[in-house]
C-alpha positions in Angstrom: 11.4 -11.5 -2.9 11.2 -9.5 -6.0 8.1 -7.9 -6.9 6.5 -6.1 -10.0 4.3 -3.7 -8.8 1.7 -1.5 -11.3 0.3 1.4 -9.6 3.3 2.5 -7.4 2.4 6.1 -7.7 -1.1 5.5 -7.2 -3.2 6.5 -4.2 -2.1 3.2 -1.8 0.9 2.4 -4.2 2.6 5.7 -2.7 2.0 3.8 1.5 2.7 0.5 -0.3 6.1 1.2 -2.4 7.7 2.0 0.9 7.3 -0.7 3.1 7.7 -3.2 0.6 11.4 -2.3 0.0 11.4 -1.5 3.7 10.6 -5.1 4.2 13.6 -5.8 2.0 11.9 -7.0 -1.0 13.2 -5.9 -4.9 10.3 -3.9 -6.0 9.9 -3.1 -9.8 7.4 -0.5 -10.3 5.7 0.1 -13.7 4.4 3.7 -14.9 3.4 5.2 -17.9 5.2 8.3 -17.3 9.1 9.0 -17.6 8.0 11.8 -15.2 7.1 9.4 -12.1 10.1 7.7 -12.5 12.0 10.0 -9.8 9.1 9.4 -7.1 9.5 5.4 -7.1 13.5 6.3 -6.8 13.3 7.9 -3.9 10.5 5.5 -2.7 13.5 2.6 -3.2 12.0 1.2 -6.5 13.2 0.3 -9.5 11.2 2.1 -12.3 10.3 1.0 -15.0 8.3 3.0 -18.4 5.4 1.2 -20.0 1.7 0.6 -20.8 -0.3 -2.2 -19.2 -2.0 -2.7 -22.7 1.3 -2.7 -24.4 1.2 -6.3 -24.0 4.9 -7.3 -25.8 6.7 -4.7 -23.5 4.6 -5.3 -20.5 5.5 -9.3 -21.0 9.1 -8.2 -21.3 9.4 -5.6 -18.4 7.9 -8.4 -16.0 10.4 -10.9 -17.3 13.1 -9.1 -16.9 11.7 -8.2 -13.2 12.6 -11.6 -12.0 9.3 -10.8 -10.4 7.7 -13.7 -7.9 4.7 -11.9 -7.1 3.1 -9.6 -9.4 1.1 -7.0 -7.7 -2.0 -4.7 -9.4 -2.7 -1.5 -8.3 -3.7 0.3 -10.7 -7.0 2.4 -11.6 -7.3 5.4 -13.7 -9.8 7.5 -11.2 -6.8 10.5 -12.1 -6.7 10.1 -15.8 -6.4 13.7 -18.0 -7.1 11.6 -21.3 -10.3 10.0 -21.0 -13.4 9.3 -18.5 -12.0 8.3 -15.2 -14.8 6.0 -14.8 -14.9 4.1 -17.9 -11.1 4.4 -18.5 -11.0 2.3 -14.8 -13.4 -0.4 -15.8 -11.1 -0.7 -18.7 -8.0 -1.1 -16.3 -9.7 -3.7 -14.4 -10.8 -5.9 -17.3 -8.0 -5.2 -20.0 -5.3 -4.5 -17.8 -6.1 -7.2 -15.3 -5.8 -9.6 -18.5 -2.7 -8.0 -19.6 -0.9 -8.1 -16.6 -2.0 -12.1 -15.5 -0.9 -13.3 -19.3 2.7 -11.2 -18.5 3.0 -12.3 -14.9 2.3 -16.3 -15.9 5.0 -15.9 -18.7 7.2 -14.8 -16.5 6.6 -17.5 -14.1 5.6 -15.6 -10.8 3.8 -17.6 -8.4 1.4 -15.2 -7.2 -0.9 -12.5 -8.2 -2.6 -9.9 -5.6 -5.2 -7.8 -7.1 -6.9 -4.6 -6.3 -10.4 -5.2 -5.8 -13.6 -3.1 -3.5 -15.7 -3.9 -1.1 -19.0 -1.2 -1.6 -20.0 -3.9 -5.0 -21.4 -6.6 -3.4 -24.9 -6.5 -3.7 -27.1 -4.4 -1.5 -30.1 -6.8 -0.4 -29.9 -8.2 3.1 -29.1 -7.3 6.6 -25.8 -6.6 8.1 -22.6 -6.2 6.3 -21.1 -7.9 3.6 -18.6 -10.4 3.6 -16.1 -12.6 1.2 -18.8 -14.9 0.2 -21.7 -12.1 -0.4 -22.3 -11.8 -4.3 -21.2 -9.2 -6.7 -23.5 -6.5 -7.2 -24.5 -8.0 -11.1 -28.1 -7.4 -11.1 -27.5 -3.7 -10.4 -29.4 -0.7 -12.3 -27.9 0.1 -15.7 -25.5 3.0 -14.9 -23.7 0.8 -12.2 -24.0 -2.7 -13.4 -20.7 -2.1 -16.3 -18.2 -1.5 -12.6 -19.8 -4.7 -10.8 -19.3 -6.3 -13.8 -16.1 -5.0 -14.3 -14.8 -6.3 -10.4 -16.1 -9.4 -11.2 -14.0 -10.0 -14.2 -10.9 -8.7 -12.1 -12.0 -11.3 -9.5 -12.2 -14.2 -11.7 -9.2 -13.5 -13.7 -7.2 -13.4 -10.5 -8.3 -16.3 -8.7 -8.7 -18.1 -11.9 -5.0 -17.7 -12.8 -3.9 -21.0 -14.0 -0.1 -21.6 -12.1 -0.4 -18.8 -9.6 -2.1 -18.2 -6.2 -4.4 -15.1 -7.0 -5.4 -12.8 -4.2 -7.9 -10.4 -4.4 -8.2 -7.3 -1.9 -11.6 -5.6 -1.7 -10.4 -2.2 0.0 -12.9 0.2 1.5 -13.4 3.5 0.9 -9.8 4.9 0.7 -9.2 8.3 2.7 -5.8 10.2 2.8 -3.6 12.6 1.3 -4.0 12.0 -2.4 -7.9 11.1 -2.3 -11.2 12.5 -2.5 -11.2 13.3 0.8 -8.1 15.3 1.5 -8.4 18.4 3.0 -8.2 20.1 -0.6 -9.7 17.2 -2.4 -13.5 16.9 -3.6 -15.5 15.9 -0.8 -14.3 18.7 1.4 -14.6 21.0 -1.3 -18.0 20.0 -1.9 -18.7 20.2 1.8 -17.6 23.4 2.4 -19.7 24.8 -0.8 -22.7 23.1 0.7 -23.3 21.3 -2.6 -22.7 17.8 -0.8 -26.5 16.4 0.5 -27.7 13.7 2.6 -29.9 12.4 -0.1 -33.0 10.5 1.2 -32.5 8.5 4.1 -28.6 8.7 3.7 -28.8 5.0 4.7 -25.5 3.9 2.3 -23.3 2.5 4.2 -19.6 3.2 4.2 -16.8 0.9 5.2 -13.4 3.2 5.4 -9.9 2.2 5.2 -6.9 5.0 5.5 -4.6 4.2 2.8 -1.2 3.5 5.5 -3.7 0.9 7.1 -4.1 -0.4 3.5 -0.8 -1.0 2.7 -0.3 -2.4 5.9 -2.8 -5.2 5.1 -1.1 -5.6 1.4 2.3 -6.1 3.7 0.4 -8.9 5.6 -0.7 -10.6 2.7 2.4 -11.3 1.7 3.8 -12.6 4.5 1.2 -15.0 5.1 1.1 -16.4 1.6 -2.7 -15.6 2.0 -4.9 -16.9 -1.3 -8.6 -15.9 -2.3 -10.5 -12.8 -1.1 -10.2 -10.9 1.5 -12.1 -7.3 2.8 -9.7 -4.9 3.9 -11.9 -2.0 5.8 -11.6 -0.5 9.0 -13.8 -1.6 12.4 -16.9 0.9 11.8 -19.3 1.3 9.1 -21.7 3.7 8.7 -23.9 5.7 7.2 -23.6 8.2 4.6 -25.4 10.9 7.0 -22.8 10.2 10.1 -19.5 10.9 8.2 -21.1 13.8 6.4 -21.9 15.4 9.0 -18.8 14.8 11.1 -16.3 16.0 8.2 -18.3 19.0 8.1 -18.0 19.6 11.3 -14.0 19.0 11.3 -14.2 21.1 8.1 -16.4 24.3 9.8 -18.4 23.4 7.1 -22.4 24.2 6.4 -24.2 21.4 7.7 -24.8 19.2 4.6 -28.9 19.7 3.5 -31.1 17.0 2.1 -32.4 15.8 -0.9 -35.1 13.4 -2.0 -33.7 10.2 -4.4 -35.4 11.6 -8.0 -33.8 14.9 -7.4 -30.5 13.3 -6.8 -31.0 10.8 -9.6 -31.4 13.3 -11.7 -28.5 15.9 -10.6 -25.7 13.1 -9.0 -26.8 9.7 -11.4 -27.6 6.0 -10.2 -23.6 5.4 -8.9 -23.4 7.8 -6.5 -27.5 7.3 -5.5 -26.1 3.8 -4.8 -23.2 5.0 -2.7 -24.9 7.6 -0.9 -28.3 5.7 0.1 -28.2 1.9 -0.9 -24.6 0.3 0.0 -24.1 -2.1 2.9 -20.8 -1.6 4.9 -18.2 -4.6 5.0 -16.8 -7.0 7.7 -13.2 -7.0 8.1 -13.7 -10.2 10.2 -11.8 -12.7 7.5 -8.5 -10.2 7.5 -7.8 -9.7 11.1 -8.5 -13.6 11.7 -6.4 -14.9 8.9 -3.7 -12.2 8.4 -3.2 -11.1 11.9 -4.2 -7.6 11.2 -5.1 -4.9 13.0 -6.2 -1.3 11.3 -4.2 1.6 13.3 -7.2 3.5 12.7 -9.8 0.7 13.7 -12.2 4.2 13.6 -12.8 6.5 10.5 -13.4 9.0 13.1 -10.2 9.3 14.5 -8.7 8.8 10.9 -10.8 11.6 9.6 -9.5 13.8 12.7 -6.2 13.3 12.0 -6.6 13.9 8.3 -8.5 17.2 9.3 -6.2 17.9 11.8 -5.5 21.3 12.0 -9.2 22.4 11.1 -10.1 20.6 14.3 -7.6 22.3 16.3 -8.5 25.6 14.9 -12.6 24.8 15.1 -12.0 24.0 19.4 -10.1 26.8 19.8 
């Protein structure tokens, strides 16, 4: 089928590109940058160069996609020209509309968004699932990106004339993210600036970005509608993984710090992450979709990630 992709040189559109044309579909790939046009060629895409708030060229680039499904990756967490943070709750608001008004004018018949799992809210026992609600009572500093997937989320499966999908991935690990070997979190873990802060009771719910894709893949095939988590088979806490990548890292040991102190030096989003999160269930996705993560364990993903730091810390 032919499909318009935006965020094929993002951190999953890089797994996803590939096996989409591998699967023999047309994929047209948007960016912003004449510069990422020679990745998505040798990916097997057909580039194309605009901006998802150019509305007129954006309407015309789909269009002339033929495109059946319409498929949005995009965040700006790698953005030079702005906040990351706020310039990614813009994406997911502005360019969700943007790219829902383009794709219904051209007449594709679905719409697969990129969503997350770690915003539903935090109060109850055991993990989260589709139906748990949207973080929107959350402290000021993190209510604007709750509110910001929830506008994604309705806009998609509110798409008059399309099926809408919405994919709430975990926390994404592999080459490209924070947690690559030369990336942030192992940077910060090897500086020993990276705490356990209070209980470290957050709970994380992984995802490596090829079993990502490989889910997206799924979803297509199966014609699958409404929301679905796509995270691997073990959550857990913020302390466990910590500690474990530092280990794989010869790392310090990662020290402690109580929840003002951390307020005060990290900010409410990443107290939220690190000590108030509940973990997903994939439950919904490996029923429905007949999925299966290849890494059903962050700890062997994180191994193989870290692979030749392990080898070296053995021995």
């Amino acid at each position: 089928m032919n499909i318009f992709i935006a965020g094929g040189t993002g951190a999953i559109g890089r797994f996803l590109v590939p096996l989409l044309v591998n699967a023999g579909h047309k994929v047209v790939a948007l960016t912003r940058s004449a510069d990422r046009t020679s990745p998505l060629e040798q990916m097997g895409a057909v580039p194309v160069v605009g901006d998802v708030y150019d509305e007129a060229r954006l309407a015309r680039l789909v269009a002339e996609s033929e495109a059946e499904v319409v498929i949005h990756q995009l965040t700006a967490f790698g953005t030079k020209d702005g906040d990351p943070y706020a310039e990614t709750i813009r994406v997911r608001i502005e360019g969700t509309r943007s790219l829902i008004a383009a794709a219904r004018a051209a007449r594709a018949r679905r719409f697969i968004a990129q969503s997350i799992s770690f915003m539903c809210s935090p109060f109850g026992s055991g993990l989260t699932d589709e139906e748990t609600p949207l973080y929107l009572d959350a402290r000021p500093a993190v209510r604007p990106l709750a509110q910001a997937i929830a506008s994604l989320e309705r806009q998609t499966l509110d798409a008059s004339g399309m099926t809408g999908t919405v994919l709430r991935y975990g926390w994404f690990y592999g080459p490209g993210t924070s947690y690559d070997p030369q990336g942030t979190i192992p940077t910060a873990l090897r500086n020993g600036t990276m705490p356990v802060v209070g209980e470290g009771a957050g709970i994380y719910s992984f995802i490596n970005l090829r079993d990502a894709a490989a889910a997206t893949l799924k979803v297509l095939a199966h014609e699958a509608k409404g929301i679905y988590n796509i995270v691997d088979d073990s959550p857990v806490r913020w302390s466990e993984w910590l500690s474990f990548a530092a280990k794989l890292l010869d790392a310090p040991a990662p020290g402690r710090m109580d929840v003002a102190s951390a307020r005060q030096k990290f900010g409410e989003m990443r107290v939220y992450y690190m000590n108030e999160q509940r973990g997903a269930s994939n439950a919904r996705a490996k029923r429905e979709l007949n999925w299966q993560p290849a890494f059903p364990s962050w700890r062997a993903g994180f191994e193989a990630l870290y692979s030749n730091r392990s080898r070296k810390s053995n021995g």
